[in-house]
C-alpha positions as CSV (number, residue, x, y, z in Angstrom):
1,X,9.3,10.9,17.2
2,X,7.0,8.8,14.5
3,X,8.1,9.0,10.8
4,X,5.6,8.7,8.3
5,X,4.7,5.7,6.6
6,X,6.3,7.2,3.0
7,X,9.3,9.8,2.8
8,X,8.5,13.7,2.3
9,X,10.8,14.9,0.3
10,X,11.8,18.4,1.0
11,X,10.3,17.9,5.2
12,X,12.6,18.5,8.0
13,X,13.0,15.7,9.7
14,X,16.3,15.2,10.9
15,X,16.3,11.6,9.9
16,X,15.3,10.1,6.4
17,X,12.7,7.7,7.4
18,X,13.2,5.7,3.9
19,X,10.7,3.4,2.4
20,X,7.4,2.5,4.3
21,X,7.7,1.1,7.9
22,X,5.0,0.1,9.3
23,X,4.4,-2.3,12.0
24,X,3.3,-6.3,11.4
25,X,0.3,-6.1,12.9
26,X,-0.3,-2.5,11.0
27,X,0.3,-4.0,7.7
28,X,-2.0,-7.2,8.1
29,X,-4.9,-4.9,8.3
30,X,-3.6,-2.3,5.6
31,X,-2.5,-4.8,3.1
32,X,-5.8,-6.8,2.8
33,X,-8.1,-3.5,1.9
34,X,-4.8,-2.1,-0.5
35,X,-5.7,-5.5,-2.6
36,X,-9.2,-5.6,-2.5
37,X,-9.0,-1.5,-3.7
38,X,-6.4,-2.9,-6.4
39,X,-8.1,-6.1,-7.4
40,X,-11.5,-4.1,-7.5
41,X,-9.7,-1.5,-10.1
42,X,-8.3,-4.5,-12.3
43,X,-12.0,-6.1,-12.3
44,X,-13.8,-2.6,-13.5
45,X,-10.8,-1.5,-15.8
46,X,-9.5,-4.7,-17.7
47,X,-5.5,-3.5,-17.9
48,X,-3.1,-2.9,-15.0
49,X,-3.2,0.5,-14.1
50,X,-0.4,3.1,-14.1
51,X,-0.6,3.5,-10.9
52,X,1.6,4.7,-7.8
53,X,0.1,2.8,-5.0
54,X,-2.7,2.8,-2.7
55,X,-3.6,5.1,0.1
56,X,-5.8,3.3,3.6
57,X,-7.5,5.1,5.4
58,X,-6.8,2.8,8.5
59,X,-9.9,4.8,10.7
60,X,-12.1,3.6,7.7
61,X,-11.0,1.0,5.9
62,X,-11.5,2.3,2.9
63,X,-8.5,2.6,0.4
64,X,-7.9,4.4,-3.0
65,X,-5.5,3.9,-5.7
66,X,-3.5,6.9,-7.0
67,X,-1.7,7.8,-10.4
68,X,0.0,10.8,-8.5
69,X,1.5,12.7,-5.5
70,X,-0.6,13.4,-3.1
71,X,-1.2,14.7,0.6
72,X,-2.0,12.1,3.2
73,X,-4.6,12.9,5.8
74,X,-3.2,11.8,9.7
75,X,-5.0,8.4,9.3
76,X,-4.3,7.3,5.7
77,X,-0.7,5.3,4.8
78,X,0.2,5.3,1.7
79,X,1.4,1.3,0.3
80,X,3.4,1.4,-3.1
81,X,1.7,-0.9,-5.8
82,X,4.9,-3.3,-5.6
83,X,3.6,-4.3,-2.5
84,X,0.3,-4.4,-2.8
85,X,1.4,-7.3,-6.1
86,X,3.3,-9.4,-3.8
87,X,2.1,-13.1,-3.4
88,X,1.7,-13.6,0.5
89,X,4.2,-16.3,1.6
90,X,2.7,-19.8,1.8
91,X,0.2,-19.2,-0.8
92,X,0.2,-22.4,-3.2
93,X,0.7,-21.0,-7.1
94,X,-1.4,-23.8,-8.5
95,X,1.4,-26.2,-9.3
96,X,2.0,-29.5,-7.7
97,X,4.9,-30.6,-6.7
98,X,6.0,-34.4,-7.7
């Protein structure tokens, strides 16, 4: 059996399949397009958004941010904004050490 990439709440599923799983090589392609989507928002906008998250469409690779719930289509994972923020490990802040 596959869980989801988010939890349902009120689904019967015998097993809580808790915050977003996916596999490495999964989230190297989702987590690329969820920023661009994000970064692409923050360019046109001007402030952060209130947002949730982003939803990938992995079959496209498209994306979409979203302010609400909403129903996933078989090919679209949803990534929480939190994510999406993070600073990939290795990446230099702009500060030099001395």
């Amino acid at each position: 059996m596959t869980f989801p990439s988010f939890a349902i709440r009120g689904a019967a599923f015998a097993a809580d399949p808790g915050p977003g799983r996916w596999a490495p090589d999964q989230l190297l392609r989702l987590l690329p397009i969820a920023r661009r989507v994000y970064l692409l928002h923050l360019e046109r906008q001007g402030t952060p958004p209130d947002a949730l998250g982003v939803v990938v469409n992995a079959a496209t690779a498209q994306g979409r941010l979203i302010f609400e719930s909403a129903v996933l289509l078989p090919d679209e994972h949803f990534l929480p904004l939190d994510l999406v923020r993070l600073r990939p490990p290795g990446r230099s802040t702009g500060r030099q050490r001395r």
